[in-house]
N, C-alpha and C positions, 0 to 999 in steps of 0.2 A: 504493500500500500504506500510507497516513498512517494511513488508517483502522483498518487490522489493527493498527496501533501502537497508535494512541489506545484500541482495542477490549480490546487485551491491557494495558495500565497499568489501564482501567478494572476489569479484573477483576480484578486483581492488588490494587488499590486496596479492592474491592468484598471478596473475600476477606479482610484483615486486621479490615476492620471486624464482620465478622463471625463472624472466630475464640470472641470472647468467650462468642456466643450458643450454642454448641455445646457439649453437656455428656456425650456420649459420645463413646470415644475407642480405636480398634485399630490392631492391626499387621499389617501383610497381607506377602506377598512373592508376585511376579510373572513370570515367566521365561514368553520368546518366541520363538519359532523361524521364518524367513520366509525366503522362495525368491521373488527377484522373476526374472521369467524377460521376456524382450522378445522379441515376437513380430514389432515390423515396428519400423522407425524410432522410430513414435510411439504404439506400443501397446505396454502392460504388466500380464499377469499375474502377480500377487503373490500367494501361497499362504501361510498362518501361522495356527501353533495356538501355545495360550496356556493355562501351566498356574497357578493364583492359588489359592497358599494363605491360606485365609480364617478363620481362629478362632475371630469371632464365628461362634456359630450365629444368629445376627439377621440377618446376611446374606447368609444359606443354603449356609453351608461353603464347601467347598471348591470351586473352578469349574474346568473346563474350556472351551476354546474353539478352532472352526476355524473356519480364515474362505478365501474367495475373493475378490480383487476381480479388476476390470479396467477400468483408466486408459487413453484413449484425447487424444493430444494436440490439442484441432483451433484451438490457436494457441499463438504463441508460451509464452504464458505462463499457457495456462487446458489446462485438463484437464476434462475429462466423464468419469464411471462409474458401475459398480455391480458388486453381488457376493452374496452369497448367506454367512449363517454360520449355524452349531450350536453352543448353551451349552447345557450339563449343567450342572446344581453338584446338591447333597445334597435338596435340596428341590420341585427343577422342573427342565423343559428346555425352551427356548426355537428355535425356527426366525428367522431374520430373513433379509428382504430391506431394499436399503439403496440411495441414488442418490447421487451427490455431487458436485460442485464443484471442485476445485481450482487458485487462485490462486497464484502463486508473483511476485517480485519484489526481487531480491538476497538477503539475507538472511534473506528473509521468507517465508512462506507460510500461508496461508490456507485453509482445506476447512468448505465446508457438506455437511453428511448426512443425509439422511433417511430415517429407517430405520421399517419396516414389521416390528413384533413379535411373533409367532405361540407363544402357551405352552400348555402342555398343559393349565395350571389358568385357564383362561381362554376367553370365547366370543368374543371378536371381538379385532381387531387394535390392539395397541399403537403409536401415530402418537407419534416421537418426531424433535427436531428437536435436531442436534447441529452446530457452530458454535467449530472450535479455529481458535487462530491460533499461529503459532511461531516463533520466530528460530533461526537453526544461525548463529554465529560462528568461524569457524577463528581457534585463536591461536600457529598457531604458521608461519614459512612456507614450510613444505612441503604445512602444509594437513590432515594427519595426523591432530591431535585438534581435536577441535570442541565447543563449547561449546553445550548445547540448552537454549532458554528455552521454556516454552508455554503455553496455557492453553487451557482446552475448557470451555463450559455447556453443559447440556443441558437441554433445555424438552419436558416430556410434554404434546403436545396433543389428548387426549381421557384416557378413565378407562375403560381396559381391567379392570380389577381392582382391589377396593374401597379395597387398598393405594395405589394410584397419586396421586402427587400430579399438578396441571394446573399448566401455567404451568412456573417456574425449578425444577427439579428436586434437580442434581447438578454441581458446579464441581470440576475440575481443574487442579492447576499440577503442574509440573513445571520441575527441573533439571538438569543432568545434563553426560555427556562423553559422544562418540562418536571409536573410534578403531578404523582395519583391524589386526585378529589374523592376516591371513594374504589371500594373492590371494584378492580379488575378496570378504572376508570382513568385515564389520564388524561392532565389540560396542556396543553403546551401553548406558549406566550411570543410571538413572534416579533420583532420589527425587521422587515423586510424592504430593502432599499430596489427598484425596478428598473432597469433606464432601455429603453427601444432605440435600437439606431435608425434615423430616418437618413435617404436619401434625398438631396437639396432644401433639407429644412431642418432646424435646432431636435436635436436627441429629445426624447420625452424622460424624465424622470416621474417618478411615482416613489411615493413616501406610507408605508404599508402596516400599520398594525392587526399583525392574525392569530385569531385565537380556532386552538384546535382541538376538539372533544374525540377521544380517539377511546372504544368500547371493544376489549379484547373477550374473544365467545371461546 
């Protein structure tokens, strides 16, 4: 997992230098609700919808979103899946399918995603390729609250819609705690920094506080 290190400082790095060049700037707020249900030892379906309120009309109001996956373990420490989700917001709605990856390595974990974008204002499919890496530190030691670092690019690899940029997209970091509210219940506390690359117009930044109710079956 050096690599997920070096991967996540990179972008961490990569971010600050280009705060500057960004010259719009919102507030969003994000609330999520998730059901991971385990179906064998090393299979998990995970269920969660997601409601994001969005102010700017630039980036199409207000959203909704449900999702399905299904993580299947077939090693220690890697994960295969995929899943199926539905976004509304004010402007469009979206269908996606998605494939993914998942690495894990002490404190660390790692998920490639490739998601397949189906919108209704649109004739062929959105190929986009999604690449987070994350640290969870527990600081305390019963282990209780945990400390969440992360970060996610996203790279659109074709031009579904004349909006779509190709290439580096959309960067994510995030900070945050995670701590159980109750058996088998945990909240996690986010601030999530967003910025969109546009082509001939100022980057969009987004300023994100998300809270996450995650329901382990």
């Amino acid at each position: 997992m050096k690599r997920a290190a070096r991967l996540l400082t990179l972008v961490l790095a990569a971010a600050s230098a280009s705060t500057a060049s960004a010259a719009t700037e919102e507030s969003q707020a994000w609330i999520t609700e998730q059901a991971a249900i385990r179906i064998d030892p090393d299979t998990v379906v995970t269920l969660d919808s997601s409601q994001r309120a969005r102010a700017d009309a630039g980036s199409g109001g207000e959203q909704f979103l449900a999702r399905i996956t299904i993580d299947h373990r077939i090693a220690p420490a890697m994960q295969v899946g995929g899943g199926f989700a539905y976004l509304k917001s004010e402007v469009d709605q979206e269908l996606r399918l998605f494939q993914q990856l998942t690495l894990t390595k002490g404190i660390w974990t790692s998920r490639t995603r490739m998601e397949q974008r189906f919108f209704d204002n649109a004739d062929e499919a959105s190929w986009r390729l999604r690449q987070r890496v994350q640290a969870a530190v527990p600081v305390d030691r019963a282990k209780r609250w945990t400390v969440i670092a992360a970060a996610e690019i996203f790279f659109h690899l074709n031009r579904a819609r004349a909006s779509d940029r190709t290439g580096l997209a959309t960067m994510r970091h995030q900070i945050g705690v995670r701590h159980p509210i109750a058996k088998a219940i945990d909240a996690q506390l986010l601030y999530m920094r967003q910025q969109n690359f546009r082509d001939g117009r100022p980057d969009a930044v987004s300023h994100i506080p998300w809270l996450t109710l995650s329901w382990r079956l």
